[in-house]
VMD Tcl script that draws the C-alpha trace (Angstrom):
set ca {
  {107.03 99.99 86.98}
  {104.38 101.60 85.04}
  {104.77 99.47 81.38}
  {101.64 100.57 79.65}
  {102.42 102.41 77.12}
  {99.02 104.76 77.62}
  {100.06 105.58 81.10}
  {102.41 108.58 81.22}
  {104.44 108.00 84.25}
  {107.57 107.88 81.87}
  {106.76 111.04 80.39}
  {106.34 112.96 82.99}
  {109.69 111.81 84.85}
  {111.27 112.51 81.27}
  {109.82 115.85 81.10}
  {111.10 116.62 84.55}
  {114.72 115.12 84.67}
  {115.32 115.40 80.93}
  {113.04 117.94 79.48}
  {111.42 115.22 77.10}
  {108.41 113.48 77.36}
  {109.68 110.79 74.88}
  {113.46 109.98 76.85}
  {111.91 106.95 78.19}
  {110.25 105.35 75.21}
  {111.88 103.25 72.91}
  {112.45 104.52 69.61}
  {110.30 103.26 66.71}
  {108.35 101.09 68.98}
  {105.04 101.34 71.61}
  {107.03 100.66 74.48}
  {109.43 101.81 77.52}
  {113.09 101.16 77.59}
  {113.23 99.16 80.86}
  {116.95 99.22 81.74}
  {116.70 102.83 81.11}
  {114.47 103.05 83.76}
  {116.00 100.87 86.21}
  {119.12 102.90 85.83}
  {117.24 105.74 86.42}
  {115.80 105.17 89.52}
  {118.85 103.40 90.83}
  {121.11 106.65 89.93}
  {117.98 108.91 91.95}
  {117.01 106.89 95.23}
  {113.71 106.25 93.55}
  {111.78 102.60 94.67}
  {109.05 101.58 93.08}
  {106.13 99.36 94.63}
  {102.04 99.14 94.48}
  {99.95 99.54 97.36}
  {98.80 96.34 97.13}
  {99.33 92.74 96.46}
  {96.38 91.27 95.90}
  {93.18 93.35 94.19}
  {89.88 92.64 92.22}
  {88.97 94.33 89.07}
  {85.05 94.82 89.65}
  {84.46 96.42 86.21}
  {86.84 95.71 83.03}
  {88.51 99.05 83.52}
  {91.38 100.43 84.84}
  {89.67 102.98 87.26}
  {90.30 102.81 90.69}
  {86.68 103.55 91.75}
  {86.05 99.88 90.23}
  {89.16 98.68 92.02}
  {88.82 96.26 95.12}
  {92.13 95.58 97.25}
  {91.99 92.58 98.64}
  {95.74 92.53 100.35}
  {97.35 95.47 100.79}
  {101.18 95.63 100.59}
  {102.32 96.39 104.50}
  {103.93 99.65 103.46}
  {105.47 99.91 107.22}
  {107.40 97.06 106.87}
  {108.65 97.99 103.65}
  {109.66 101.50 105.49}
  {111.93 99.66 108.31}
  {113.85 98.20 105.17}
  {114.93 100.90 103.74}
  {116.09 103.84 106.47}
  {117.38 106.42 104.27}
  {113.85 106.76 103.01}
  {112.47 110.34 103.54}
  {109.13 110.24 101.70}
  {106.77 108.13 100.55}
  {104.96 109.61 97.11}
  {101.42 108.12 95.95}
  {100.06 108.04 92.66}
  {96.35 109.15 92.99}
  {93.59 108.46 95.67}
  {93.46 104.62 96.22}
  {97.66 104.49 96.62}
  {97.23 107.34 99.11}
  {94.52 106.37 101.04}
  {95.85 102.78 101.68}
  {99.58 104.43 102.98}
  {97.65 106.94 104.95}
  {95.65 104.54 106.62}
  {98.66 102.48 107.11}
  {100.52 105.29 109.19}
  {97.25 106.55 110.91}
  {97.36 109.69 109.20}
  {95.22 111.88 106.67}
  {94.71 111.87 102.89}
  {96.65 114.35 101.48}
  {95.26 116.69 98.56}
  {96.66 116.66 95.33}
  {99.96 118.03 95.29}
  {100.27 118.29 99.16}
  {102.01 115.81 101.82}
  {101.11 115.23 105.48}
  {103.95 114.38 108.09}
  {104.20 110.58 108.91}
  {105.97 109.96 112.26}
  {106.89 106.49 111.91}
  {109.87 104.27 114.34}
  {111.24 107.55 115.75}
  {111.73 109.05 112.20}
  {109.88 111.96 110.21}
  {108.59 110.89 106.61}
  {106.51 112.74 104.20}
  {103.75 111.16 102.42}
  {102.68 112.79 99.01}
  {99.80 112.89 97.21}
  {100.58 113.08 93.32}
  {97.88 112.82 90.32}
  {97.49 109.86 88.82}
  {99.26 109.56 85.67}
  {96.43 107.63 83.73}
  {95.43 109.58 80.89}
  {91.66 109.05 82.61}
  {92.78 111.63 84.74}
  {91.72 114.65 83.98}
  {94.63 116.86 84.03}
  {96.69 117.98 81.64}
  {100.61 116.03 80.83}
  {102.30 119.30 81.89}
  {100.59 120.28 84.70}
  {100.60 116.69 86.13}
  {104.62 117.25 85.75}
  {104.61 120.97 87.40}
  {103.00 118.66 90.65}
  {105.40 115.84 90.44}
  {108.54 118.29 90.11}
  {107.73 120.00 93.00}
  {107.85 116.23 95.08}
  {111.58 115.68 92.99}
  {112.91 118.86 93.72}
  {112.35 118.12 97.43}
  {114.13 114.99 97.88}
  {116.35 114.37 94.40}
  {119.54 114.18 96.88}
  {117.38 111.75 99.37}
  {115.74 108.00 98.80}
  {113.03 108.18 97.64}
  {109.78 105.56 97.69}
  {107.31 105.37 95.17}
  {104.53 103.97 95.87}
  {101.90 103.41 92.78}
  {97.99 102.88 92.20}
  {97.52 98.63 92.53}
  {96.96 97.94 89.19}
}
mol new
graphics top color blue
foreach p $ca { graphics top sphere $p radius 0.5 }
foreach p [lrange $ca 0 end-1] q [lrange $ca 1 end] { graphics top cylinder $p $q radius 0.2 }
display resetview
């Protein structure tokens, strides 16, 4: 669910739904509240899961150009689970491009979705920015892309898929 501190997934969900990058983080300390979170995301629809189960770090970092997935998660199945699911939201390239070739369909661009047609039912997959600090776009404007996605579906399930690290 995103725990390291550097990574600013929490932020950005703070600075969407609460208007404060910090909501998440636990006062005093270098960490996220956890049952904050879960209660979050269980009050909004929101799932979390990586793209993969199984993947080899080739280099010591966390880039995903270094990244080598060796079992990917079978998204589809996941899908037929969970029917009041309506999109499907990626952090960054590798996430995307494993659901995309999972449904047979394109790579989005940043901040743009492509139609999944999936068991008689219409999903959207988005393509968000990572929300590594490597990335090299600013905190608020990673939010402005992410709060478009929210805005969409806060009143449906949502699936969040994120980068297999």
């Amino acid at each position: 669910f995103y725990p390291n501190w550097i990574n600013d997934m929490w932020r950005i969900i703070g600075l969407i739904f609460y208007g404060d990058k910090h909501h998440f983080e636990i006062t005093g300390e270098r960490r996220f509240d956890r049952e904050k979170i879960m209660t979050f995301c269980a009050t909004n629809g929101i799932a979390l899961y990586d793209a993969a189960v199984e993947v080899r770090r080739l280099k010591a970092n966390a880039s995903d150009k270094f990244l080598e997935v060796v079992t990917h998660t079978d998204i589809t199945r996941l899908i037929d689970y969970i029917p009041e699911c309506r999109a499907i939201i990626t952090t960054g390239e590798k996430a995307a491009e494993i659901v995309a070739n999972q449904f047979g369909v394109e790579i989005p661009a940043v901040g743009n979705s492509v139609a999944i047609h999936f068991n008689g039912r219409t999903l959207a997959l988005w393509r968000t920015p990572s929300t590594s600090r490597a990335y090299p776009l600013a905190l608020d404007r990673k939010a402005d892309i992410y709060r478009v996605v929210f805005e969409r579906y806060l009143d449906n399930s949502v699936f969040y898929i994120n980068n297999p690290h």
